[in-house]
C-alpha positions as CSV (number, residue, x, y, z in Angstrom):
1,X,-9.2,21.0,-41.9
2,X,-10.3,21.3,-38.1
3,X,-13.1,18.4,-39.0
4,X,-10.6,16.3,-40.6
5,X,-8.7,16.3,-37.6
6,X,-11.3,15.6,-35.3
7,X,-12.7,13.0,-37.3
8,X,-9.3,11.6,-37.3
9,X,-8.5,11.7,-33.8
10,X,-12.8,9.9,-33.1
11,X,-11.6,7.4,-35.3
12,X,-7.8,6.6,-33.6
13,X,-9.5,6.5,-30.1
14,X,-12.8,3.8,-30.8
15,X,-14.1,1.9,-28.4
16,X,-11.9,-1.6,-29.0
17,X,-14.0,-5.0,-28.4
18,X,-12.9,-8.1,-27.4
19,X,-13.6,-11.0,-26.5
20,X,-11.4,-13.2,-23.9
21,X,-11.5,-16.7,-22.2
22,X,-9.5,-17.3,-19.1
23,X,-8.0,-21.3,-20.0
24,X,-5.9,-21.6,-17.0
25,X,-6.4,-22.5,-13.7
26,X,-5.9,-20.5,-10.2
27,X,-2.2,-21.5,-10.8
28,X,-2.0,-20.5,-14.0
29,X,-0.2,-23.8,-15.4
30,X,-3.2,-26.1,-15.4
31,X,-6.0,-26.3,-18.0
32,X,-9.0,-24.5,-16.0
33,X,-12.4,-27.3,-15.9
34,X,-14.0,-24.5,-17.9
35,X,-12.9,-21.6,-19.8
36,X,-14.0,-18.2,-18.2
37,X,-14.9,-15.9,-21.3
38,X,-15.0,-12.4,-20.3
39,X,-16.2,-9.6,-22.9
40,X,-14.6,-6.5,-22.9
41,X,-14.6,-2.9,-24.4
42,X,-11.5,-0.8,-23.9
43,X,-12.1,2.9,-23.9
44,X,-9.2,4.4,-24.2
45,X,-9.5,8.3,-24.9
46,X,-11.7,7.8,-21.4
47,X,-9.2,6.0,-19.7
48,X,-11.4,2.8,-18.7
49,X,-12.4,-0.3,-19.2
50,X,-15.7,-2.0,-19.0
51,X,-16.0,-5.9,-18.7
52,X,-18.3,-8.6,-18.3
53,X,-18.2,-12.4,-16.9
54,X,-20.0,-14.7,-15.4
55,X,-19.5,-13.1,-12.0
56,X,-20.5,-9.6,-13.0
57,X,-20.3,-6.1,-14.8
58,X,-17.8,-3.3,-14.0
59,X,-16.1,-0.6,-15.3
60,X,-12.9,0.6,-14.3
61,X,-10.3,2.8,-15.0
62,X,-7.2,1.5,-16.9
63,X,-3.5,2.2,-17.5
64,X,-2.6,2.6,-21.0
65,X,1.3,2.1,-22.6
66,X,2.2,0.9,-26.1
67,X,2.1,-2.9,-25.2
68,X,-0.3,-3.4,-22.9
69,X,-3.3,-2.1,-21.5
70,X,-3.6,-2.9,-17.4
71,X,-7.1,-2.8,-15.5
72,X,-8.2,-4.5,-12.2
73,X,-5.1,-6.7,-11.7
74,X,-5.5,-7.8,-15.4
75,X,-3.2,-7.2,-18.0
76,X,-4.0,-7.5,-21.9
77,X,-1.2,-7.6,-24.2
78,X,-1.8,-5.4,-27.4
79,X,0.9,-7.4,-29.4
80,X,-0.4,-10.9,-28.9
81,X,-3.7,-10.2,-26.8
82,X,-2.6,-12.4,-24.3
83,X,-4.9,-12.0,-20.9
84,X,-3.4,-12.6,-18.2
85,X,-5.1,-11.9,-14.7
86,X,-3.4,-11.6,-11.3
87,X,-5.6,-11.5,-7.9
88,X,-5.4,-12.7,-4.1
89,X,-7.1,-16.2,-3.3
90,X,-7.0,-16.7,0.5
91,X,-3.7,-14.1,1.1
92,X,-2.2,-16.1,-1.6
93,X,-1.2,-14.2,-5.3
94,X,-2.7,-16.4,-7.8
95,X,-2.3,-16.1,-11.6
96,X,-5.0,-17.2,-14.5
97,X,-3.8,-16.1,-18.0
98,X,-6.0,-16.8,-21.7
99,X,-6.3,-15.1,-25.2
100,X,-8.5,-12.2,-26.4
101,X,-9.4,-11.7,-29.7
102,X,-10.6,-8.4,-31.3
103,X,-14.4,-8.4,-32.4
104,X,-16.5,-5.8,-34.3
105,X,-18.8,-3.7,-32.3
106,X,-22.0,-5.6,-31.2
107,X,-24.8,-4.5,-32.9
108,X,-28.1,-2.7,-31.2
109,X,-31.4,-2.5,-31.7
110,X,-32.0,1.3,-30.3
């Protein structure tokens, strides 16, 4: 019974993959030149999220609710997996949004 339930609870709380592109630009309203594809893995039951672009690695610690999962001024929507990211460009709030979609887990060698 006790293994049931933890196998259970391992299986409600797995690592969720995704990849996302950025399609907006620093305004948010204007096709970006280039989409800005992201890949992320959302680790819930630890509370972070790890992400990679073109401009890096990190992993950070997230906010979880039922709609949304928010992480480094980003904000993924868990209804539509909408993306939207919000930062500061020169003192100024500037907004990019995009789409995620979920993936299955990469696979490895070792």
């Amino acid at each position: 019974m006790i293994a049931a339930l933890w196998v259970a609870t391992s299986m409600m709380f797995a690592p969720v993959y995704l990849e996302c592109q950025m399609t907006t630009s620093l305004e948010g309203d204007t096709p970006a030149e280039a989409p800005w594809n992201w890949k992320i893995t959302i680790h819930e039951s630890e509370g972070r999220v790890d992400f990679t672009h073109s401009q890096g690695s990190h992993s950070v610690a997230a906010i979880f609710s039922a709609d949304e999962v928010r992480f480094d001024g980003n904000v993924i929507s868990r209804t539509d997996l909408t993306f939207t990211r919000n930062f500061d460009f020169i003192g100024e709030n500037k907004v990019s949004r995009g789409r995620c979609r979920v993936v299955e887990a990469p696979r490895r060698a070792f």
